[in-house]
C-alpha positions in Angstrom: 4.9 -12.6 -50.4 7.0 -14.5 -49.3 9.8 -16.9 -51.4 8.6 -20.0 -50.3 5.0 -19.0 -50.3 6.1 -18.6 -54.3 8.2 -21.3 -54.4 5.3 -23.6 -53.0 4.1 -24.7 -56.7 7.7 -25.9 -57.3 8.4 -28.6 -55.2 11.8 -29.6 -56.3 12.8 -25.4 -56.1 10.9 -25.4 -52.5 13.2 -28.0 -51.5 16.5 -26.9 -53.0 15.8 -23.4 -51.3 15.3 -25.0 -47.7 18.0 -27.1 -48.2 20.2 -23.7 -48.9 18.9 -22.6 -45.4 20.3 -25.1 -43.4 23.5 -24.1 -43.8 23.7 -20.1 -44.4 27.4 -19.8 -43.6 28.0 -22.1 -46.3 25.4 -20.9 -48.9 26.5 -17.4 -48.1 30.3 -17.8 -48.9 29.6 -20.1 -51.8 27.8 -17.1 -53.0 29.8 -14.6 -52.1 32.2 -16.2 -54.3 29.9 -15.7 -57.5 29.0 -12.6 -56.5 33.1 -12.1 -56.7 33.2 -13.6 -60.0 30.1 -11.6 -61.5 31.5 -8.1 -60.2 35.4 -9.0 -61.5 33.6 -9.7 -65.0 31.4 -6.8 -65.2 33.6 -4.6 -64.3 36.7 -5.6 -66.0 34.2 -5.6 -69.1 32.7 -2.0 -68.5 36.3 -0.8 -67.8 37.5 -2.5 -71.6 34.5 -0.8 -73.0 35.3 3.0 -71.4 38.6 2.8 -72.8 36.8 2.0 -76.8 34.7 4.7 -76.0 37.3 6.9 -74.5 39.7 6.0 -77.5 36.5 6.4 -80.3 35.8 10.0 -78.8 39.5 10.6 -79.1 39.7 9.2 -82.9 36.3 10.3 -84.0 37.2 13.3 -85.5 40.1 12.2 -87.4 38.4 9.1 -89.1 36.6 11.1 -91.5 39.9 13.1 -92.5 42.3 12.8 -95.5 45.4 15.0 -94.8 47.5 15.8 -98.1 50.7 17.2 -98.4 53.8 17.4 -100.9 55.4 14.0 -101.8 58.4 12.9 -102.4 58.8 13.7 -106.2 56.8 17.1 -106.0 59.0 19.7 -107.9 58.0 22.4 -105.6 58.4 22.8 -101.4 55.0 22.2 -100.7 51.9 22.5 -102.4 51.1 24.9 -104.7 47.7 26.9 -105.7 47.3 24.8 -108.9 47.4 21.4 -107.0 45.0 22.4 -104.4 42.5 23.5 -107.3 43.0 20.2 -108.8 42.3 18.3 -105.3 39.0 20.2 -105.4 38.3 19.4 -108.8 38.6 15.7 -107.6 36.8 15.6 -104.2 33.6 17.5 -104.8 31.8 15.6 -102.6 33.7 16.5 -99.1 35.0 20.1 -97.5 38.5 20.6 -99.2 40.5 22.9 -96.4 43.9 24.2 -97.7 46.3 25.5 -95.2 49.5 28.1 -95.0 51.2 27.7 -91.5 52.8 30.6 -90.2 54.4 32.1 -86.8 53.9 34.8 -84.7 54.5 36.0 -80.6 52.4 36.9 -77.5 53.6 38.4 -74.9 53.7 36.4 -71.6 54.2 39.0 -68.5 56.2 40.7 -71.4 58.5 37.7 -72.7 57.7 37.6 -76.1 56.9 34.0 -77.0 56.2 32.2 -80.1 53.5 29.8 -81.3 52.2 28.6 -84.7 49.6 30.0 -86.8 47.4 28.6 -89.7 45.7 30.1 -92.7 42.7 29.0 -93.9 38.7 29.8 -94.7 36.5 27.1 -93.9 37.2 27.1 -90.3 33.7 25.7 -89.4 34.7 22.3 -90.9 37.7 21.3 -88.6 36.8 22.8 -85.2 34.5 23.7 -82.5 34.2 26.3 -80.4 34.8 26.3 -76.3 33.6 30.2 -76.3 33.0 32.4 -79.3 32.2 31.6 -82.2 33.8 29.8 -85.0 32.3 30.6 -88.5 31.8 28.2 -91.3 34.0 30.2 -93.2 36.8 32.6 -91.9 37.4 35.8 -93.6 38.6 38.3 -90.3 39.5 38.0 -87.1 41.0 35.2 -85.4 40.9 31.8 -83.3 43.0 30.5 -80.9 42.9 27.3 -79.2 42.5 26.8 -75.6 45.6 25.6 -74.5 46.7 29.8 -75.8 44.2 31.2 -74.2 44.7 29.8 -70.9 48.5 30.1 -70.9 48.1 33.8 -71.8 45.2 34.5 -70.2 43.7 35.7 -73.5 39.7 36.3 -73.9 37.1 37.0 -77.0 37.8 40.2 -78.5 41.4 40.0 -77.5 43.9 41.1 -80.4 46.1 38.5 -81.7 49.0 40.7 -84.0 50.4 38.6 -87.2 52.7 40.5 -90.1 52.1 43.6 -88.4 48.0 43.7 -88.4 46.2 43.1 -85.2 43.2 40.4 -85.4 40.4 40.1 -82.5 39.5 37.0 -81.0 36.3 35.8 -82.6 36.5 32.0 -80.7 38.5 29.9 -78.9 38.5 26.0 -80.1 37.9 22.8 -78.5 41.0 20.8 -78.1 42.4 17.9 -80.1 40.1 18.8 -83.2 41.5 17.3 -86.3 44.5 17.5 -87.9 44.4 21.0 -87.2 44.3 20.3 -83.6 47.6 21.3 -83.1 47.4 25.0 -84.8 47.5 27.2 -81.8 46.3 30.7 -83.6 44.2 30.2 -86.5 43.6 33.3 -89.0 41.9 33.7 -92.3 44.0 32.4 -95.3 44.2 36.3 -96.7 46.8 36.3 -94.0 49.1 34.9 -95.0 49.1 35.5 -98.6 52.8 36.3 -98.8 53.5 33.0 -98.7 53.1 31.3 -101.9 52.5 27.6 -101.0 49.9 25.7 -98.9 51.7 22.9 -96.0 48.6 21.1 -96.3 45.1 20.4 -97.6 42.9 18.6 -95.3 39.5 16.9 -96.5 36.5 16.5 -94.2 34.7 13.7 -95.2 31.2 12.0 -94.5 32.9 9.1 -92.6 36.0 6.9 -92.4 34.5 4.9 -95.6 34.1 7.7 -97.5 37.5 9.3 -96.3 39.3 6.0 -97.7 37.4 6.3 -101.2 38.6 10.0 -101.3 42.3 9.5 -100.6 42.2 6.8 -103.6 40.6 9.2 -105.7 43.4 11.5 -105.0 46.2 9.5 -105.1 44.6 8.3 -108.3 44.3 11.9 -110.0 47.2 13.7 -108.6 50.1 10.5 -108.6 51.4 9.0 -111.6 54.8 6.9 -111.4 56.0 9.5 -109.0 54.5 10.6 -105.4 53.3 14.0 -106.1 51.3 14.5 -102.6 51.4 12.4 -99.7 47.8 11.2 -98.7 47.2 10.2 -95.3 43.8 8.7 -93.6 43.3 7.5 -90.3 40.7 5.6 -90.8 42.6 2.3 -91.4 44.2 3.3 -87.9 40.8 3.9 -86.4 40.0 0.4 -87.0 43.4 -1.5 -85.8 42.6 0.6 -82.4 39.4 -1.0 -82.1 40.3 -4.4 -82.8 43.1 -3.9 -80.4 41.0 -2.8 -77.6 38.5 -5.5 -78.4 41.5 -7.9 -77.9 41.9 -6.3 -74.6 38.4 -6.6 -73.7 38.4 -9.9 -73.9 41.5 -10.5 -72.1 40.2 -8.5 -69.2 37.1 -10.5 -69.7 39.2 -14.0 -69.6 40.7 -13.0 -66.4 37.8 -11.6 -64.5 36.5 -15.4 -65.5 39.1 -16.5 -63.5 37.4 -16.1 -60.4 34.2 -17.1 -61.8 35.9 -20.3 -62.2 37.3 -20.4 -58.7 33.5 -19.4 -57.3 32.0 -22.9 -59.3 34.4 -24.9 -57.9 33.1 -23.8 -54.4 29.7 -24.5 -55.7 30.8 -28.0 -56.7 32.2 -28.8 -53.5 29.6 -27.1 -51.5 26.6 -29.2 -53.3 29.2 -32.2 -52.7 29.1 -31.6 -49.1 25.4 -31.4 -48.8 24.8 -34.1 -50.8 27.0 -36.2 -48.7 25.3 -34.5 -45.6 22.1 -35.5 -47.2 22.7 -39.3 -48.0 20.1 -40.9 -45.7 17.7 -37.9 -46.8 18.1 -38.7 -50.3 18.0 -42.2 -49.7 14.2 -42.1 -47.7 13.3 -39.8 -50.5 13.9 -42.7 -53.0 12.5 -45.3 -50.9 8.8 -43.1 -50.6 9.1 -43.4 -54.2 10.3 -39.8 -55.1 12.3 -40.5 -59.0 15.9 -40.0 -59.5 14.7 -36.7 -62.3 13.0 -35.2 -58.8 16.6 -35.7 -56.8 18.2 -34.5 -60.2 16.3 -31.5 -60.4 16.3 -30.3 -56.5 20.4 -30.5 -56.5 20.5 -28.7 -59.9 17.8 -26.1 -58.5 20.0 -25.7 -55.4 23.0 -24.9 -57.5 21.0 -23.0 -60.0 20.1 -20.5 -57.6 23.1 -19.9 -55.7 23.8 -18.8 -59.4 21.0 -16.8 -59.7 21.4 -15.0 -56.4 25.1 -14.8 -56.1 24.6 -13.0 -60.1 21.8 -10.7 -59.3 24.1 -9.3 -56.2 27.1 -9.2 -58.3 25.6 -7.3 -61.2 24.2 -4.5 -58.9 27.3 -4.0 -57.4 29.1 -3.9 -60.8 26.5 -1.3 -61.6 27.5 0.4 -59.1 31.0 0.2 -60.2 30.4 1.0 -63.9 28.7 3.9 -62.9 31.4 5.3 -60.8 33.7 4.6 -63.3 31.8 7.1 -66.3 31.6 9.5 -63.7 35.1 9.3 -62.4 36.2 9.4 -66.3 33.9 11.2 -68.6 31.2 13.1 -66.0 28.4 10.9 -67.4 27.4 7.8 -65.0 24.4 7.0 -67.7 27.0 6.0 -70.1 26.7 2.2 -68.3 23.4 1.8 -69.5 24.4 1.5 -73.1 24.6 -1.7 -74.4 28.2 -1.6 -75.0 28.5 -1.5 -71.3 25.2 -3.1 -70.2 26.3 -6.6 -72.0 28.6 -7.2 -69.5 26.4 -7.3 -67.0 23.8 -9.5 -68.6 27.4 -11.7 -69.7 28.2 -11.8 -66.4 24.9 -12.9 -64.6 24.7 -15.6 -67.6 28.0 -17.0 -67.0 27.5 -16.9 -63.2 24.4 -18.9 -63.6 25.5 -21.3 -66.2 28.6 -22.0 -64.5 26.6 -22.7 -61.2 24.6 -25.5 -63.2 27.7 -27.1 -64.5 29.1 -27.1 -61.1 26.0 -29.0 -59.7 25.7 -31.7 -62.6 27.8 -34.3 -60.7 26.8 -33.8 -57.2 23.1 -33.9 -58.7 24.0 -37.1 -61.0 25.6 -38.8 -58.0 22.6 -38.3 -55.3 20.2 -39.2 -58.2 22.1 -42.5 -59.2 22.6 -44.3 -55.6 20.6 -46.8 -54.6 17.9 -46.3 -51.5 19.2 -49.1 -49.7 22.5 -48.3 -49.8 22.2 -45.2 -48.6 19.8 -45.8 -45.9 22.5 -48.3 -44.4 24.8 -45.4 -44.5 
């Protein structure tokens, strides 16, 4: 079927969409423009929203953490085995993970060469595993993270040799997970139990909220007038990073506008021109008795769906964009079909549309307001 055949009940839209036709060049560039305006917004939008998500991913393991270690007016180095039992008396409701830190060498194309090692048992809690395994709770063998094992060359089953005892490779860990991110071998506390102090205690728990309610409770129970431990969430930081890239969301959404702007004041001046090209037409229209609402409504139509087109173009090819963009930066083009992405598209189209109407309001009020005999004498 074709449009006018559907466009036949309308007659105000039947006219506004053969008026359109009579000048394509025109109609085409006045559209082109939206479709300008609708892809820079879209896009700009998506691209704001990749970087939350890019940032969230990033951040969305540390939100849920409470590091602690020794304050200021601890009497000892670090923290001792009776402070960590009272941190697990006060958190019982979250994976309590003390750590010793430690060093030891590998041997790169036999250059010995040193990197850090952590202590601890509930492995399962702070990281993930690329290959292997990483049990909930480590009591032999070893991890290493995957920045080792690549610049080593070092595989599962590999030994890793700390204080004189060799440990296999049981897993190697996903990068950036935690606090413990950074620990490049990671060994069962037993270890190290030379040393007497832990560096830290990190607390796992259910989400940021819950991390924030924890490091009160410790701060609470462990710090009187003096800073005993340090407690440290970055949950509060979590949440300045989103507001900040919501802030630059909308600035990238105010200057994609920009050129929506630009596009309506083409509209305006191309619905000018036709109206103006249109006078006597208009004005043997009135005369036959068509109403001044009628005129009204077939120059707001005409402008209405130069918006409507001129979007519907634009937020394919934004689509198109967006998904280009998720693949280009996180391997998953579906990502632009969630809403945090897909809003800018339906944003987009609206504004193109709206903005389209507003452009044709004085064109339409002008051809609706002359008088027939005025304009039939030209």
């Amino acid at each position: 079927m074709s449009v006018e055949a559907w466009l036949w009940r309308f007659p105000s839209a039947l006219m506004a969409w053969r008026n359109l036709g009579r000048n394509r060049a025109r109609t085409a560039l006045a559209a082109l423009g939206i479709v300008i305006g609708v892809v820079a917004i879209a896009s700009l939008g998506m691209a704001g929203a990749s970087i939350q998500y890019s940032t969230n991913q990033e951040l969305g393991g540390l939100a849920n953490q409470v590091t602690v270690t020794a304050g200021e007016d601890n009497p000892e180095p670090a923290l001792t085995e009776s402070q960590v039992r009272n941190i697990e008396r006060l958190v019982a409701d979250a994976d309590v993970i003390a750590q010793k830190t430690g060093t030891t060498t590998i041997d790169a194309d036999g250059e010995p060469e040193r990197v850090s090692v952590t202590g601890l048992t509930q492995a399962g809690a702070l990281y993930d595993a690329q290959a292997g395994e990483v049990p909930d709770r480590l009591r032999s063998g070893a991890l290493v993270s995957s920045t080792v094992a690549d610049e080593f060359g070092l595989e599962i089953g590999d030994p890793i040799e700390y204080d004189g005892q060799l440990y296999r490779i049981r897993g190697i860990l996903e990068p950036q997970q935690g606090f413990g991110g950074g620990a490049s071998v990671v060994l069962p506390v037993s270890a190290l139990a030379d040393q007497e102090y832990y560096s830290t205690v990190t607390i796992v728990a259910e989400d940021g909220a819950a991390a924030e309610a924890v490091a009160n409770r410790v701060e609470r129970g462990m710090n009187g007038r003096e800073e005993i431990v340090s407690v440290t969430t970055l949950a509060a930081v979590q949440e300045s990073i989103d507001s900040l890239t919501n802030t630059l969301n909308l600035a990238l959404i105010g200057i994609g506008s920009i050129s929506l702007v630009v596009a309506a004041v083409s509209i305006l001046n191309v619905m000018l021109m036709s109206t103006i090209e249109r006078r006597g037409e208009i004005g043997v229209l009135r005369a036959v008795g068509i109403r001044r609402g009628e005129v009204l409504r077939m120059i707001l139509t005409e402008a209405g769906l130069l918006g409507v087109i001129g979007g519907a173009v634009g937020a394919v090819v934004a689509l198109g964009v967006g998904l280009l963009l998720n693949q280009v930066l996180f391997n998953d083009p579906t990502l632009v079909f969630e809403w945090a992405s897909m809003q800018y598209l339906v944003f987009g189209f609206a504004f193109a549309v709206v903005a389209s109407l507003l452009s044709g309001l004085y064109p339409a009020w002008k051809a609706a307001n002359e008088r027939p005999v005025e304009t039939l004498r030209g």
